[in-house]
N, C-alpha and C positions, 0 to 999 in steps of 0.2 A: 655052634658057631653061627655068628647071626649073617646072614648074606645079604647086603647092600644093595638095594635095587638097579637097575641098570640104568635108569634115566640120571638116576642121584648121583652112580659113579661118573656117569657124563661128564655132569656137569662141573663136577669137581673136576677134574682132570681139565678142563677147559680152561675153568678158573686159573690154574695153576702156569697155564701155556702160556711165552712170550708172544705179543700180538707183533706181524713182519713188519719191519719200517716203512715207513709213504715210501713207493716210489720217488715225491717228487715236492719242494716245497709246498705249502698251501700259503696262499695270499688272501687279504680283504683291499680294494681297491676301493675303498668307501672314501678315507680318510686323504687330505692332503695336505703336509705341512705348508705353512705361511712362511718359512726360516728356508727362503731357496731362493737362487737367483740362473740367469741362462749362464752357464761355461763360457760363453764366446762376448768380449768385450770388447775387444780389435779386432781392425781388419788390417793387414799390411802389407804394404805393394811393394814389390820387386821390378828388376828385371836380371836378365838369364845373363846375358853379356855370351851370347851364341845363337845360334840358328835352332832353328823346330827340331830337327831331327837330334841335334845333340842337347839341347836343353831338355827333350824328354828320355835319353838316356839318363842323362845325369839324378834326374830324377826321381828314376826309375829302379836304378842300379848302386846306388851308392845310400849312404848315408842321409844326404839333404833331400828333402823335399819341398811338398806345398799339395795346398787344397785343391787350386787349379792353376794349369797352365794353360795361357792365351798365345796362341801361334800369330805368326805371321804371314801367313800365311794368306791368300783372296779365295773367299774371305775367310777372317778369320774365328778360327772358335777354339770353344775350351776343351782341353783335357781334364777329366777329373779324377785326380792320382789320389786323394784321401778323403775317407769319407769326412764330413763334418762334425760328425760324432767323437773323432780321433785326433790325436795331434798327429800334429806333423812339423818335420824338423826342418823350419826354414825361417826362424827367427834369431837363434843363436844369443849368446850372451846379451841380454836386452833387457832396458827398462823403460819405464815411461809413468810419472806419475808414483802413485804407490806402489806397482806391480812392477815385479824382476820375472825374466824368467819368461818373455811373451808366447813364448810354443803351447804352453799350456791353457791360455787365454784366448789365444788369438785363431783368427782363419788367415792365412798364406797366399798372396794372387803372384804368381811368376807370369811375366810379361816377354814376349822373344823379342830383345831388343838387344843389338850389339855392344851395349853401352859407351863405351871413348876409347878414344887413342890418342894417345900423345903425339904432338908435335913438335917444331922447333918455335912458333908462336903458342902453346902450350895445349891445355886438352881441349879437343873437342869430342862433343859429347851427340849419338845420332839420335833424329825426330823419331816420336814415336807416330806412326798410320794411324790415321783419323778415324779409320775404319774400330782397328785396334779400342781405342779409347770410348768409340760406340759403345761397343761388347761389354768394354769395361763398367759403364755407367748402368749397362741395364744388369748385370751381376749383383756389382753394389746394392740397386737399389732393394734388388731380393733377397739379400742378405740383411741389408739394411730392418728391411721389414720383418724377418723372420725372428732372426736376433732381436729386437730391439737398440741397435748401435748407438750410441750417443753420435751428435754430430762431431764432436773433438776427434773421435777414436776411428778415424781409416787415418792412417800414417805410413809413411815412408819408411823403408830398410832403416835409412839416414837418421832417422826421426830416432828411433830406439837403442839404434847405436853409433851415435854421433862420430865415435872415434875411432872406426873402423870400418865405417860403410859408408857406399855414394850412392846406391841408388834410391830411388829410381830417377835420379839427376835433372839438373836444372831445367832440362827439354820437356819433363813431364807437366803436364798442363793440369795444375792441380786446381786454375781460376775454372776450367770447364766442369769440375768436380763440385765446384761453390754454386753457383752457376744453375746443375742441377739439385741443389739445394741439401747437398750431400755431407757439404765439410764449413763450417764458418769461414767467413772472411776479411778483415780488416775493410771498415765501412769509407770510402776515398774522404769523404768530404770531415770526415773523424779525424784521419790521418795528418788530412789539409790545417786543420783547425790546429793539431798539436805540434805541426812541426815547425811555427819559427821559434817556439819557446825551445826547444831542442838545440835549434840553430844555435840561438842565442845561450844556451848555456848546455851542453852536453855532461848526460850523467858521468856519476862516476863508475867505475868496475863493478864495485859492487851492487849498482841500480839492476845492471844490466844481467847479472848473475842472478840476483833475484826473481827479477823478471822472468826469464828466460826460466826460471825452475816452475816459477809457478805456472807457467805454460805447459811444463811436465816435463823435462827437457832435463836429462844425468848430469847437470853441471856444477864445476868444482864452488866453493863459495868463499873463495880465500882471497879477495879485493883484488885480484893479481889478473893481467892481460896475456895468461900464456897460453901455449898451443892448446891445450883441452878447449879452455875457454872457446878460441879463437875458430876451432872446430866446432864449436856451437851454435855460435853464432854464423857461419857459413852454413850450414844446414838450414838455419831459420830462414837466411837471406836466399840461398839456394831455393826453396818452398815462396814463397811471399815477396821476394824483389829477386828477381831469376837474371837480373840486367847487371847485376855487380855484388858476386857473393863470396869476396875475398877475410870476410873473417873481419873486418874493422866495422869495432861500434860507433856508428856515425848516425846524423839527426834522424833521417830518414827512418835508418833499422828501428833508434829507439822510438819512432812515431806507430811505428806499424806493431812492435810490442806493447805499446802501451794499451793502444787501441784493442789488441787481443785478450788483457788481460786484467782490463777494466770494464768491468759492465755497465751498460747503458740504464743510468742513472731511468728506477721506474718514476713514469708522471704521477704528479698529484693526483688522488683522487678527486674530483667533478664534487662544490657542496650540492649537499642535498636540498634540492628545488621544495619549498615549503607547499605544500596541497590546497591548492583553492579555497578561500573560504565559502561557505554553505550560505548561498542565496538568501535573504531576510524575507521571513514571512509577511 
């Protein structure tokens, strides 16, 4: 019987043995696709329509939330209830543009503002603290810069879903948002320039439907003045003319659309200056 050396049976048996699994993936971090863009494309402002103490229960303990909460508090500052990395649920059924669905896109700012009460001369809606809206602007603009935000994309509750939300209502100072160079704005002397042809001849439904969509705005496109519509158009006038935002398309509203959703024709190019001629010998 021949006997197999003992190194040789080693090594056979070894050969033969299943090697243990990695604990743990292995990665190469060399490589980074081109085909990617940041998750966060909005921003979108609230308010609580409650006080500090009960807007961060609500928050906190239910279903709805948001990225941050700004209290009302002197002074005031943020809670930050969701990381950024995360959604959070305080967009709700919502479009804007091509995207449905803004929980998944977007970052969430809840503001503690009472929001309205009715009355017998009809709603009134309360001021937001000047304080407040500081806070606000210097978030934004961190946001702003991290993400990369287009300037279109911080919008109102209202803005995504026209036909079931108000805030963050007509009190909100969205000109001090422009202002800080945050959100565009309808240019005055644009507006000035387009509104006696308005005057003088008002679109029809269907200008205004148009318009109003390509601005990014869920609205119906069926030539018709009904309540969807008209809740549209309130929202727009509610943001950009906060003086009379009852839903009627008038010269004004279509000047201030127009203006939004026309861009500023670019200048000619400058001819090209011919190069001196070379001095004669």
């Amino acid at each position: 019987m021949k006997i197999v050396p003992l190194l040789a049976l080693t090594a056979l048996v070894a050969g033969c043995a299943t090697a243990p699994p990695p604990a743990a993936p292995r990665f190469d971090h060399s490589q980074t696709a081109r085909g990617q863009s940041d998750r966060i494309k909005y921003i979108i402002v609230h308010y609580t329509v409650s006080d500090t103490p009960r807007s961060v229960k609500t928050l906190t303990t239910t279903d709805v939330s948001a990225h941050y909460l700004l209290t009302d508090t002197e002074p005031p500052f943020f809670y930050t209830l969701v990381d950024e990395s995360r959604q959070s649920n305080h967009a709700g059924y919502s479009s804007w543009k091509i995207y449905n669905q803004l929980n998944s896109a977007s970052i969430g700012i809840e503001i503690v503002n009472p929001g309205f009460k009715e009355t017998p001369e009809g709603r009134v809606y309360a001021p937001f603290k000047q304080a407040q809206i500081d806070q606000l602007i210097l978030l934004l603009k961190d946001i702003v810069k991290r993400h990369n935000i287009a300037p279109g994309n911080i919008l109102g509750h209202n803005e995504i879903a026209p036909q079931r939300k108000q805030d963050p209502g007509p009190l909100f100072p969205w000109k001090q948002l422009a202002d800080a160079g945050l959100i565009p704005w309808p240019e005055p002397s644009r507006v000035a320039a387009r509104l006696p042809g308005f005057q003088e001849q008002l679109p029809e439904v269907t200008w205004f439907q148009r318009k109003l969509a390509d601005h990014g705005y869920a609205v119906p496109q069926n030539g018709e003045l009904d309540q969807a519509t008209r809740n549209v158009i309130s929202v727009f006038q509610t943001k950009y003319r906060p003086a009379l935002y009852d839903g009627t398309p008038d010269a004004e509203t279509a000047a201030l659309l127009d203006v939004l959703t026309t861009p500023i024709p670019a200048l000619p190019a400058a001819p090209a200056t011919p190069a001196p001629a070379a001095p004669a010998e």
